[in-house]
C-alpha positions in Angstrom: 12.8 -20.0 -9.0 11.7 -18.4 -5.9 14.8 -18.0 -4.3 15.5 -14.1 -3.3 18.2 -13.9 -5.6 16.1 -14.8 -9.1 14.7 -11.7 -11.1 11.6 -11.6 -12.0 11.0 -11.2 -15.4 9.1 -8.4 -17.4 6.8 -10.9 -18.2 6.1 -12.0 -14.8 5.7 -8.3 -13.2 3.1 -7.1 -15.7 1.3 -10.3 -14.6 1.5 -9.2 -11.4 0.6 -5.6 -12.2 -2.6 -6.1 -14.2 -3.7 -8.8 -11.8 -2.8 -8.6 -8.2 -6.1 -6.4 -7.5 -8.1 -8.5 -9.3 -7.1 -12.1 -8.4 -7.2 -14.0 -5.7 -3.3 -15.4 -4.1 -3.9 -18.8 -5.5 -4.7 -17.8 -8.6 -1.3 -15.7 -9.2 0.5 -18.5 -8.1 -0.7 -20.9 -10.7 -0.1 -18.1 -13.4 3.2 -17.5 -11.6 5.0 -21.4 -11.6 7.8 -21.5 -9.4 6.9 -17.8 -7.3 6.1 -18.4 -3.6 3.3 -16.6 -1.6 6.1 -15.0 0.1 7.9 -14.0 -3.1 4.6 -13.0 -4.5 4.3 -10.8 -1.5 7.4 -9.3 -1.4 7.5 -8.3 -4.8 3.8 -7.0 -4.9 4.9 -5.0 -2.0 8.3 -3.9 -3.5 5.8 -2.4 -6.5 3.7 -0.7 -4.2 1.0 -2.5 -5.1 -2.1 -2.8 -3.2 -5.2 -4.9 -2.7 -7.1 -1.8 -1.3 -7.6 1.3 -2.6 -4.8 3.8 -0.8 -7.3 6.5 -1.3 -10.3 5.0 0.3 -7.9 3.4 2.9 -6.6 6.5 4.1 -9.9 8.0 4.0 -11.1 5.4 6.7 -8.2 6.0 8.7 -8.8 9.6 8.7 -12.0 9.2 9.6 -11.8 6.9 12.1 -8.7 8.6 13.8 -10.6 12.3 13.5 -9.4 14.5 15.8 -5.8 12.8 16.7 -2.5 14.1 15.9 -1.0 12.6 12.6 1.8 11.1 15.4 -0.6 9.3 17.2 -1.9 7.9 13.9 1.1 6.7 12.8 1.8 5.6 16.8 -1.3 3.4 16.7 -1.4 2.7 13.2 2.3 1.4 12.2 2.2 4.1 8.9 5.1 6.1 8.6 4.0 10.2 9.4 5.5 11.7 6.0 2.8 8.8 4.5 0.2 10.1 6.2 0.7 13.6 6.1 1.1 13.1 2.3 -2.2 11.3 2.0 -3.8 13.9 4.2 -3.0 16.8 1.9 -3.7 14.7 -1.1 -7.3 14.5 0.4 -7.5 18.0 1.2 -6.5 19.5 -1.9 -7.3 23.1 -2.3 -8.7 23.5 1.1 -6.9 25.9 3.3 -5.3 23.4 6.3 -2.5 23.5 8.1 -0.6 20.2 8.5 0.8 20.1 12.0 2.0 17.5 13.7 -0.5 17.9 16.6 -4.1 17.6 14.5 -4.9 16.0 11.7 
């Protein structure tokens, strides 16, 4: 069953849904017979799903990288710019700031 080629059913991505924050790895597996950490991975990942909080993530990042150009960010960091520069905005909602691509 964990071959790339088997869908996952509805069943087993609402499990994965409601529980992938909340569980720990070895936990999912056991209510996920036959799904591989990998596969459990890749689809968690193909959902967008996250074990952090994007919000307070990107805060951190922001915070720690204060000062740099979004580039350099996503340079050091590995997180594509348009992400960034989305999550930036997101955080600065109804403040008057410029996005460049030379400060963040």
């Amino acid at each position: 069953m964990s071959a790339n080629n088997v869908s996952w059913t509805d069943n087993e991505v609402k499990i994965l849904i409601e529980n992938y924050r909340k569980l720990k790895l070895s936990e999912l597996i056991k209510m996920l017979p036959g799904r591989s950490k990998a596969a459990i991975y890749r689809k968690a990942n193909s959902l967008l799903l996250r074990v952090y909080n994007s919000e307070d993530f990107y805060n951190l990042i922001f915070e720690k990288y204060k000062g740099h150009s979004l580039y350099d960010i996503s340079n050091e960091t590995g997180i594509n710019w348009n992400t960034l520069r989305y999550h930036f905005r997101k955080n600065h909602e109804g403040e008057r700031t410029r996005i460049t691509s030379t400060m963040c």
